[in-house]
mmCIF file of the N, C-alpha and C atoms, coordinates in Angstrom:
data_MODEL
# 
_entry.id   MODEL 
# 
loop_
_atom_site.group_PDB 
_atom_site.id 
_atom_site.type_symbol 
_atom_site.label_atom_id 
_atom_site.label_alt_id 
_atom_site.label_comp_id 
_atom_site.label_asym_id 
_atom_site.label_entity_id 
_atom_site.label_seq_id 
_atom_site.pdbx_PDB_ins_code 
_atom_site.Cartn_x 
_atom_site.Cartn_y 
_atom_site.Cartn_z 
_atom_site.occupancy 
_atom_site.B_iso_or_equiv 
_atom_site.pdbx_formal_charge 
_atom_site.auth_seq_id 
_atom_site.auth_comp_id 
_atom_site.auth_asym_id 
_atom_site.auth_atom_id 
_atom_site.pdbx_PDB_model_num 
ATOM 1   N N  . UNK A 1 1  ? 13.739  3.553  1.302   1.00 0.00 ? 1  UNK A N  1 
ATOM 2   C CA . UNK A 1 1  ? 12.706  3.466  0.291   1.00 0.00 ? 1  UNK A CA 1 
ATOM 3   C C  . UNK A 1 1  ? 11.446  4.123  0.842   1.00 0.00 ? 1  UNK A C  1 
ATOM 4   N N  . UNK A 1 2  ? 10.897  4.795  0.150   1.00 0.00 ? 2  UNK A N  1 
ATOM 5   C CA . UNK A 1 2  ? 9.587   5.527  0.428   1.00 0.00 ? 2  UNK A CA 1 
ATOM 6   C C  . UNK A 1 2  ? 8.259   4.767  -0.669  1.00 0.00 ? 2  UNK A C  1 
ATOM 7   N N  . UNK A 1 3  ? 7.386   4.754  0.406   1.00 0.00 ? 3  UNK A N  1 
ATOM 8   C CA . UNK A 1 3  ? 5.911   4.468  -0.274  1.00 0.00 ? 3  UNK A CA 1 
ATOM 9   C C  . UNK A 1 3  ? 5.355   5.829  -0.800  1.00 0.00 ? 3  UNK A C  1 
ATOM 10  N N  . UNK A 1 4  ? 4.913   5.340  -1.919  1.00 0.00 ? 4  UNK A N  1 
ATOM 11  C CA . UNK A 1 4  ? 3.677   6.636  -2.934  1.00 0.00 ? 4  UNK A CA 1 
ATOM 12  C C  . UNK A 1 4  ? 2.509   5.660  -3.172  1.00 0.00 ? 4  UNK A C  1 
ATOM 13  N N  . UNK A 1 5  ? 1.479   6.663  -2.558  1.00 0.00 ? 5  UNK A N  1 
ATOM 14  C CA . UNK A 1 5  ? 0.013   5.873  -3.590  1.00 0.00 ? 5  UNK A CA 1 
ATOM 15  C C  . UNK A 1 5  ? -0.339  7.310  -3.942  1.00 0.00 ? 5  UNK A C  1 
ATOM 16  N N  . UNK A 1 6  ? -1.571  6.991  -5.081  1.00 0.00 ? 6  UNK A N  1 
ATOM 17  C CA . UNK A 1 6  ? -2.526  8.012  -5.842  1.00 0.00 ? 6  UNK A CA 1 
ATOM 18  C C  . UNK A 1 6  ? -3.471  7.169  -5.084  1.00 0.00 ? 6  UNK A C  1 
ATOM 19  N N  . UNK A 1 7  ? -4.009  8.259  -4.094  1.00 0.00 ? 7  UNK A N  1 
ATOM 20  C CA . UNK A 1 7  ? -5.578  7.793  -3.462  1.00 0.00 ? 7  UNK A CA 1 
ATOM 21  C C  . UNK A 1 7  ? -6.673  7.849  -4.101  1.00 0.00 ? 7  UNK A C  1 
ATOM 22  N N  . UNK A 1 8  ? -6.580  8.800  -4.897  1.00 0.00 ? 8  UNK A N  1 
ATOM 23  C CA . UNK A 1 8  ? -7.350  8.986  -5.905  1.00 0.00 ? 8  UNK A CA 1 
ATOM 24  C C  . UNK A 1 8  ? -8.233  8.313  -6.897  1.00 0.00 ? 8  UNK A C  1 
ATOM 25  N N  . UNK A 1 9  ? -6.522  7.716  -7.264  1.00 0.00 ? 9  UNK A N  1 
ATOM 26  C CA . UNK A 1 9  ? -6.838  6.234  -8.310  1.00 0.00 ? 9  UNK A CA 1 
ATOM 27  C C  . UNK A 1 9  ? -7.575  4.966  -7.690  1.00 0.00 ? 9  UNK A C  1 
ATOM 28  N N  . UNK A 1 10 ? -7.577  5.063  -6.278  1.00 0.00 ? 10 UNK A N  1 
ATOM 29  C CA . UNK A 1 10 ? -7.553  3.638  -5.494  1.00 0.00 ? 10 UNK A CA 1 
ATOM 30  C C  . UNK A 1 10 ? -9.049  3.178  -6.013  1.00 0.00 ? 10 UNK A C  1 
ATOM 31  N N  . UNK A 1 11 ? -8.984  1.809  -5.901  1.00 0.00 ? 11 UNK A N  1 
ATOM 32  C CA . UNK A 1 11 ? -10.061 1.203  -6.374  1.00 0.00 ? 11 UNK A CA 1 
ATOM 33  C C  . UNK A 1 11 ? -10.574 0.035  -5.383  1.00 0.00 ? 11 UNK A C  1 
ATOM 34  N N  . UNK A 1 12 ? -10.135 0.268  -3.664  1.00 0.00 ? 12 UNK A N  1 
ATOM 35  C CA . UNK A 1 12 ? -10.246 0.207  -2.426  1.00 0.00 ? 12 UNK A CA 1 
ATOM 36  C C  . UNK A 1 12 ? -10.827 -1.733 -2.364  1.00 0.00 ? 12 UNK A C  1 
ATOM 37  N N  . UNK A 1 13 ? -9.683  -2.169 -3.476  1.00 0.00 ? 13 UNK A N  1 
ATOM 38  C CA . UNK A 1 13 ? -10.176 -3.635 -3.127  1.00 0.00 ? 13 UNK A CA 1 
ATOM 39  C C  . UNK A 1 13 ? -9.360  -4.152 -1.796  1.00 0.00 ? 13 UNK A C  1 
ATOM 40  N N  . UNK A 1 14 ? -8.348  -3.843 -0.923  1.00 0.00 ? 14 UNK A N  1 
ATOM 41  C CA . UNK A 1 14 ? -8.052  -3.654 0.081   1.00 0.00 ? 14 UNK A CA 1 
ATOM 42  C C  . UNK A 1 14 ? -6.437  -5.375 -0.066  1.00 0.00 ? 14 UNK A C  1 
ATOM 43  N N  . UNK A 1 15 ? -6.309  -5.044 -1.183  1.00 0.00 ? 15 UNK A N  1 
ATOM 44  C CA . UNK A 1 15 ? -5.058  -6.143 -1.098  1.00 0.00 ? 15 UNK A CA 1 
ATOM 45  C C  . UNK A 1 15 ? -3.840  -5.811 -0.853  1.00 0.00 ? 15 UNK A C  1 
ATOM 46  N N  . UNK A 1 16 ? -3.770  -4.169 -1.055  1.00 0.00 ? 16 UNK A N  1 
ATOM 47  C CA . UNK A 1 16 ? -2.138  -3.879 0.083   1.00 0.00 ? 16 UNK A CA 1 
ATOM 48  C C  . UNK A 1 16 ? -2.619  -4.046 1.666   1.00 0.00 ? 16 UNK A C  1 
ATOM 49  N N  . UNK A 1 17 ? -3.566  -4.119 2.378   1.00 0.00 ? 17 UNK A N  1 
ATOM 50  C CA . UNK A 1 17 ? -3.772  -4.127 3.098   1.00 0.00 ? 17 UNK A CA 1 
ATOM 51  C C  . UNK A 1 17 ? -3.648  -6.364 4.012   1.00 0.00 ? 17 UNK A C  1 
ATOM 52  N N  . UNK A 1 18 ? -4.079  -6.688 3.219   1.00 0.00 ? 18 UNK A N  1 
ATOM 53  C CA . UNK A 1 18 ? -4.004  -7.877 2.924   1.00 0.00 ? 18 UNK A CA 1 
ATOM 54  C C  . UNK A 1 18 ? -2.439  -7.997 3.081   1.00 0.00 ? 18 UNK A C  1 
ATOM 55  N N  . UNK A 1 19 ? -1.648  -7.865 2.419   1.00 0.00 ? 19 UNK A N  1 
ATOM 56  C CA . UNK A 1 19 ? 0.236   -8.227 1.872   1.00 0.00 ? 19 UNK A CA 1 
ATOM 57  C C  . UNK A 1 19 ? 0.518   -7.338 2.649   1.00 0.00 ? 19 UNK A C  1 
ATOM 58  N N  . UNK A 1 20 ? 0.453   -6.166 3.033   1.00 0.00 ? 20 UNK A N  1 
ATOM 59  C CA . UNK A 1 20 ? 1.115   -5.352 4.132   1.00 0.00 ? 20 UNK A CA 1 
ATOM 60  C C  . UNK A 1 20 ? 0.718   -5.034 5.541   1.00 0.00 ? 20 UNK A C  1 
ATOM 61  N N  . UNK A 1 21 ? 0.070   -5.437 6.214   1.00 0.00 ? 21 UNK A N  1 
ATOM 62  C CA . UNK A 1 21 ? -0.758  -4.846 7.243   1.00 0.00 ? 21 UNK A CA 1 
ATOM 63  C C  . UNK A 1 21 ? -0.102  -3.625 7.933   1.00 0.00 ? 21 UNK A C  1 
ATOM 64  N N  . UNK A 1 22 ? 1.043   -4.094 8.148   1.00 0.00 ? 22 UNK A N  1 
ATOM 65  C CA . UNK A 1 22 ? 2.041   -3.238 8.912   1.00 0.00 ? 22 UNK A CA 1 
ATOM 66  C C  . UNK A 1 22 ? 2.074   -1.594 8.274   1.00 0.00 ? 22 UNK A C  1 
ATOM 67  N N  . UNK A 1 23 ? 2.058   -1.905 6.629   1.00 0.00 ? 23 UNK A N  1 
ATOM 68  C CA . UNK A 1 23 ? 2.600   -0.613 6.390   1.00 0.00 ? 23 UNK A CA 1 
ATOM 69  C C  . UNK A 1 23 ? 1.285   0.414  5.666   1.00 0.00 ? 23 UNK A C  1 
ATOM 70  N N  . UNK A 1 24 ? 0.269   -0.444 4.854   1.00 0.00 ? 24 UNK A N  1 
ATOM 71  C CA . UNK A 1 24 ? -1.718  -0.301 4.863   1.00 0.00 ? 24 UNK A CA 1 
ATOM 72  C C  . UNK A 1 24 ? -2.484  -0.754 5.614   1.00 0.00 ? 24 UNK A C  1 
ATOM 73  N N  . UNK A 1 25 ? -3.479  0.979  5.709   1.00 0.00 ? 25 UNK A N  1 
ATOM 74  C CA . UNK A 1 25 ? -4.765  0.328  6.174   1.00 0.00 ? 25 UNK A CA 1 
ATOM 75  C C  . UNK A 1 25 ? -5.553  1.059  4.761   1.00 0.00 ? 25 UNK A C  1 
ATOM 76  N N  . UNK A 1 26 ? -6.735  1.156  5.188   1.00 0.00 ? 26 UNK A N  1 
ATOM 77  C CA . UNK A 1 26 ? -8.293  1.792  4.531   1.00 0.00 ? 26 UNK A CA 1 
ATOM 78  C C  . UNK A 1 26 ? -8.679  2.512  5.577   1.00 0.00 ? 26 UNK A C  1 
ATOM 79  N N  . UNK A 1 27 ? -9.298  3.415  4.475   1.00 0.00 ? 27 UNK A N  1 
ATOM 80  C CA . UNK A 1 27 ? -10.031 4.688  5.191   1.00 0.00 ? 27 UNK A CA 1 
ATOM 81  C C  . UNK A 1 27 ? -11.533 4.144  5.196   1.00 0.00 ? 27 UNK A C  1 
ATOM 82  N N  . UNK A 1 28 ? -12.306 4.733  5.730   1.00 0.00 ? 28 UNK A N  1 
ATOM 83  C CA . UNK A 1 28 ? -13.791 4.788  5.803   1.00 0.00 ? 28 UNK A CA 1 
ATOM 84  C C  . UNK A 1 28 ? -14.201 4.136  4.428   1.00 0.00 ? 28 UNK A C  1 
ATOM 85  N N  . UNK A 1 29 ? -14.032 4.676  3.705   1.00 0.00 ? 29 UNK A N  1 
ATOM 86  C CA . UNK A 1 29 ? -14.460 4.722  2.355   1.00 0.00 ? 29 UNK A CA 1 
ATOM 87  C C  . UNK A 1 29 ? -13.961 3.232  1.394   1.00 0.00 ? 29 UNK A C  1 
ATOM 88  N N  . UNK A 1 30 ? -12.364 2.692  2.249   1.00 0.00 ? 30 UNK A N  1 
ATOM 89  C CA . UNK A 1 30 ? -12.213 1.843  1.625   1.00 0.00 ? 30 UNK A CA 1 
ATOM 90  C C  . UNK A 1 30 ? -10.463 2.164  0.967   1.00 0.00 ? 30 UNK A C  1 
ATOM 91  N N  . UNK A 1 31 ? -10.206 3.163  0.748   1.00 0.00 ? 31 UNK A N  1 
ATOM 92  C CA . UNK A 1 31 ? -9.462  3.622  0.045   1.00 0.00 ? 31 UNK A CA 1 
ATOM 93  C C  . UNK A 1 31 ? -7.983  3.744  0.721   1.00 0.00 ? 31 UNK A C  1 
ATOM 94  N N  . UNK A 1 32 ? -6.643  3.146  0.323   1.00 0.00 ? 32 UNK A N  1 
ATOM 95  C CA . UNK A 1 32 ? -5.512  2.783  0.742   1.00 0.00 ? 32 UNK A CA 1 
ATOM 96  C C  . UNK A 1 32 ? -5.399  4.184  1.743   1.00 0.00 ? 32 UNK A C  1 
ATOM 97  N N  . UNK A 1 33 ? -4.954  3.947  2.614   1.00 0.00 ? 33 UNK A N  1 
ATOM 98  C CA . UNK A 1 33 ? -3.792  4.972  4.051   1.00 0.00 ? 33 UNK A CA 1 
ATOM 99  C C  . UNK A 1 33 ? -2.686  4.239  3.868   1.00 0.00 ? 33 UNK A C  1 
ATOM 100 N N  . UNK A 1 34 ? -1.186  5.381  3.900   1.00 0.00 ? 34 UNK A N  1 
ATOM 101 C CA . UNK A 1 34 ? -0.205  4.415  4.389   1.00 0.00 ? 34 UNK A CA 1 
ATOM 102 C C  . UNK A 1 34 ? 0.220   4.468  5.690   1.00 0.00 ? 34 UNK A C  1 
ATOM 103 N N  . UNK A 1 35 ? 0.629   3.785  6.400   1.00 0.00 ? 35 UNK A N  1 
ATOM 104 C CA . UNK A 1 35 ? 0.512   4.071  8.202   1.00 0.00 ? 35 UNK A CA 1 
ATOM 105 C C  . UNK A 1 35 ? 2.397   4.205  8.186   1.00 0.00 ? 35 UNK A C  1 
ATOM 106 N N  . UNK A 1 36 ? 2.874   3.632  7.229   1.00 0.00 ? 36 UNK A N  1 
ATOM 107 C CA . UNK A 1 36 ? 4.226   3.649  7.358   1.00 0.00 ? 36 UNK A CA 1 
ATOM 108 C C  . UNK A 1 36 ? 5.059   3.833  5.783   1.00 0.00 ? 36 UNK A C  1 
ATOM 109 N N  . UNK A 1 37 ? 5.125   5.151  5.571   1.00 0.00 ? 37 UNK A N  1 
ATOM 110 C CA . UNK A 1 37 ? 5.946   5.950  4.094   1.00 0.00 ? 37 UNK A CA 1 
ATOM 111 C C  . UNK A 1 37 ? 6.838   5.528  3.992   1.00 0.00 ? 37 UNK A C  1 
ATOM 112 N N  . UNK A 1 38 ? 8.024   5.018  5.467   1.00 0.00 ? 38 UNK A N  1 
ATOM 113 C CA . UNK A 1 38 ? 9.594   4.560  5.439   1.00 0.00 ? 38 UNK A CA 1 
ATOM 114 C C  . UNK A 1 38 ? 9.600   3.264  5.799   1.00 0.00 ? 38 UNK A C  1 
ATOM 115 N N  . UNK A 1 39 ? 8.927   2.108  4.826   1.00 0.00 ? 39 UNK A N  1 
ATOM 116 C CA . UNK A 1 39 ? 9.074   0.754  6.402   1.00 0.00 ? 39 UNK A CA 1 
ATOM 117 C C  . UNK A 1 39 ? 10.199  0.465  6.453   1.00 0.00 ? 39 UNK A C  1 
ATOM 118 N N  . UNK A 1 40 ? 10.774  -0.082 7.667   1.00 0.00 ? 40 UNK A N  1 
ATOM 119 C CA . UNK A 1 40 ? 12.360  -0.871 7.450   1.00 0.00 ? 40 UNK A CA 1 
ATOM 120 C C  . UNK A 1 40 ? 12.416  -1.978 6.990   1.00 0.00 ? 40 UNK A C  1 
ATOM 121 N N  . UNK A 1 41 ? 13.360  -2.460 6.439   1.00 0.00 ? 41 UNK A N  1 
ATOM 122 C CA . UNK A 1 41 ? 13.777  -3.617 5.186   1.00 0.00 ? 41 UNK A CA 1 
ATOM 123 C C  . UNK A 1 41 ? 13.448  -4.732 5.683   1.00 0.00 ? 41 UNK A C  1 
ATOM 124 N N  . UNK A 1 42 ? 12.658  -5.221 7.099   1.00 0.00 ? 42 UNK A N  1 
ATOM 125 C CA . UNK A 1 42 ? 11.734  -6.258 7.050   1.00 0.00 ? 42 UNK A CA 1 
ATOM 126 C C  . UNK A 1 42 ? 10.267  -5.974 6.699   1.00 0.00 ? 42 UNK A C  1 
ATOM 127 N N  . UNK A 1 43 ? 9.890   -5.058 6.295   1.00 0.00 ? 43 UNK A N  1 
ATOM 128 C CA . UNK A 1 43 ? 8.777   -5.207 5.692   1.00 0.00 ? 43 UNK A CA 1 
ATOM 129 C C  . UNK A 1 43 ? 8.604   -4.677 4.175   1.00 0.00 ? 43 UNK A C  1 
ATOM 130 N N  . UNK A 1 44 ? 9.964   -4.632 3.758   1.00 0.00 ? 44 UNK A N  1 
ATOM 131 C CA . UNK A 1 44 ? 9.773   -3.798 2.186   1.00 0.00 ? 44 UNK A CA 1 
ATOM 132 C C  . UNK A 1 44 ? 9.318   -5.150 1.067   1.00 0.00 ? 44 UNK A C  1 
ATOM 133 N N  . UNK A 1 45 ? 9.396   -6.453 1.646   1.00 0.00 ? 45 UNK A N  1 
ATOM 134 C CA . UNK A 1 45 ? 9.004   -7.135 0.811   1.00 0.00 ? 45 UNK A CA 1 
ATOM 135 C C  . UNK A 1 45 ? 7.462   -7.409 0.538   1.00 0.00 ? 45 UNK A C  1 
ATOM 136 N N  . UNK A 1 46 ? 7.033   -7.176 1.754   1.00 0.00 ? 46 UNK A N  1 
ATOM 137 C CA . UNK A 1 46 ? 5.543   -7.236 1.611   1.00 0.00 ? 46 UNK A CA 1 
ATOM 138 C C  . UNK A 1 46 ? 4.940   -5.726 1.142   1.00 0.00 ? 46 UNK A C  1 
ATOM 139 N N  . UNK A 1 47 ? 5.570   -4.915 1.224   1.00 0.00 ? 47 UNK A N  1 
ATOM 140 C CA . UNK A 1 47 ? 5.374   -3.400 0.949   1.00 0.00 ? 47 UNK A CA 1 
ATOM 141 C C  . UNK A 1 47 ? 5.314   -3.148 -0.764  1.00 0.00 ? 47 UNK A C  1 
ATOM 142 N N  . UNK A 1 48 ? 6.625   -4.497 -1.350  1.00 0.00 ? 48 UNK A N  1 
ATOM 143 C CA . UNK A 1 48 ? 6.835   -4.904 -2.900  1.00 0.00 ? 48 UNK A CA 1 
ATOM 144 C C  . UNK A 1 48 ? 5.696   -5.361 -3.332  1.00 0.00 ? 48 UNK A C  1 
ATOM 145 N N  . UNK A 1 49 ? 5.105   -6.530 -2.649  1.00 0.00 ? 49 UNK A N  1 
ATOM 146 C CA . UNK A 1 49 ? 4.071   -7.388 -2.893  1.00 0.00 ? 49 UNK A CA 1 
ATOM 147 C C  . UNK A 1 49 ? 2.701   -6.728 -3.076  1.00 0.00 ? 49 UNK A C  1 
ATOM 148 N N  . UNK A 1 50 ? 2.604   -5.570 -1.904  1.00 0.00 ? 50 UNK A N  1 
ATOM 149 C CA . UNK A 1 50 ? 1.544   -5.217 -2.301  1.00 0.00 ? 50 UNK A CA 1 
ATOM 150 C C  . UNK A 1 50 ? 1.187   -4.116 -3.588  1.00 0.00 ? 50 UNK A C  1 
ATOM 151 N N  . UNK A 1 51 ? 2.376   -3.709 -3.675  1.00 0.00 ? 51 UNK A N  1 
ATOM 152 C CA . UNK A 1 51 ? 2.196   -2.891 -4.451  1.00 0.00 ? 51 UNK A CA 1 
ATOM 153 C C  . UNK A 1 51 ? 1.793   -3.374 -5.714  1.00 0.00 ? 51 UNK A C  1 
ATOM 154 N N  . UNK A 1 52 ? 3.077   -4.592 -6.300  1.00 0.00 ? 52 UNK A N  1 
ATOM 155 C CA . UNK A 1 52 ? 2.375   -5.961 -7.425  1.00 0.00 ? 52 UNK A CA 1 
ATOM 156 C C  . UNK A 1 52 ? 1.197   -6.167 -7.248  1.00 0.00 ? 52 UNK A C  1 
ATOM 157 N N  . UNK A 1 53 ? 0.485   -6.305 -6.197  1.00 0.00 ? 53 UNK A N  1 
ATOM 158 C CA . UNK A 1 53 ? -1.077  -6.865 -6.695  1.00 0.00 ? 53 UNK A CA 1 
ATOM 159 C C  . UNK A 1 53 ? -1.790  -6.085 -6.591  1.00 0.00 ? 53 UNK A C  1 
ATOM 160 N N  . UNK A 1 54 ? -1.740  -4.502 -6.366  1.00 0.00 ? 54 UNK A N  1 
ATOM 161 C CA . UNK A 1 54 ? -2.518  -3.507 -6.686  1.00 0.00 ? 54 UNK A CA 1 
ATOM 162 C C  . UNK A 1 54 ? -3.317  -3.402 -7.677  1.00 0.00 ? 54 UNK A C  1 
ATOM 163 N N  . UNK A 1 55 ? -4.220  -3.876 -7.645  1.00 0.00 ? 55 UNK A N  1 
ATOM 164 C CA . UNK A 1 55 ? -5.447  -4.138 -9.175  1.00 0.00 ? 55 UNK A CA 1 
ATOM 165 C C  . UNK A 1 55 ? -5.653  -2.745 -10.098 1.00 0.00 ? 55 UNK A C  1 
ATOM 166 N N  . UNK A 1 56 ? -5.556  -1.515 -9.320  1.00 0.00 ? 56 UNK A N  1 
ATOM 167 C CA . UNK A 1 56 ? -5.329  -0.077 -9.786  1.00 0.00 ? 56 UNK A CA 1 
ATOM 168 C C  . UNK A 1 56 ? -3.602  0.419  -9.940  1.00 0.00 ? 56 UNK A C  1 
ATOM 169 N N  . UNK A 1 57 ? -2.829  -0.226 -9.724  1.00 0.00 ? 57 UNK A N  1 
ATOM 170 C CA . UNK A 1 57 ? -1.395  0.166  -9.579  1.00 0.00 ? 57 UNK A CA 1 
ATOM 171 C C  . UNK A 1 57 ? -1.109  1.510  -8.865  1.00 0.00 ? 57 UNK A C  1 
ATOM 172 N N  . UNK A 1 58 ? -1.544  1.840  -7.513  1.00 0.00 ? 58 UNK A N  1 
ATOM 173 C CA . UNK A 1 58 ? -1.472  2.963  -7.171  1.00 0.00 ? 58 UNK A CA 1 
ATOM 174 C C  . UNK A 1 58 ? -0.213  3.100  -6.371  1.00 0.00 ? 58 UNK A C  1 
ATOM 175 N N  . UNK A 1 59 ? 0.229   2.352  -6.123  1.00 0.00 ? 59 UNK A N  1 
ATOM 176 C CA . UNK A 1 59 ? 1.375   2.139  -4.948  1.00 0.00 ? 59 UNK A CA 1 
ATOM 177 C C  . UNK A 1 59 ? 3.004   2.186  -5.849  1.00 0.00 ? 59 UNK A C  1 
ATOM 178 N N  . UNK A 1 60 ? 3.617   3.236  -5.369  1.00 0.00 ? 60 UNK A N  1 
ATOM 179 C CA . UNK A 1 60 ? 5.253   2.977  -6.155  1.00 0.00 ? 60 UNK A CA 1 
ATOM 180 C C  . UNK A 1 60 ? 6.241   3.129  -4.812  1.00 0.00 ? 60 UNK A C  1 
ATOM 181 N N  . UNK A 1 61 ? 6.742   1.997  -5.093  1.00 0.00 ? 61 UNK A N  1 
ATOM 182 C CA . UNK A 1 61 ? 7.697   2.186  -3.886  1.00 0.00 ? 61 UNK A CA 1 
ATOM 183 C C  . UNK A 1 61 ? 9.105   3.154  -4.538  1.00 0.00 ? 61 UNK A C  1 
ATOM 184 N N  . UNK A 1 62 ? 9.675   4.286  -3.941  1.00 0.00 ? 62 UNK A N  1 
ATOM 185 C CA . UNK A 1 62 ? 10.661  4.949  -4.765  1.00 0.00 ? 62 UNK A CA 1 
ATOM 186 C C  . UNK A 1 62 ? 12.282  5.340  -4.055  1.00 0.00 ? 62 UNK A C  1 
# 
């Protein structure tokens, strides 16, 4: 499974970061990084989670 965000869209309230640590951080600005595009299947649930509480929905796991 691969992570997608639109950085673009981000609205840098920092809650994938929160539910994923492992696989988000924030940039300067605030705005989602993914540190890990492929996580392995112990972290795809929190990788799920964050993507659900994405207040901008920028995150698709695919």
């Amino acid at each position: 499974m691969r992570v997608h965000t639109e950085t673009d869209k981000c609205v840098a309230a920092g809650v994938c970061v929160l539910a994923a640590p492992e696989v988000f951080d924030q940039d300067d600005d605030g705005l989602v990084v993914v540190l890990d595009d492929s996580p392995p299947s112990e972290r795809l649930e929190a990788a799920r989670d964050a993507a659900a509480r994405c207040p901008a929905a920028v995150i698709r796991l695919v």
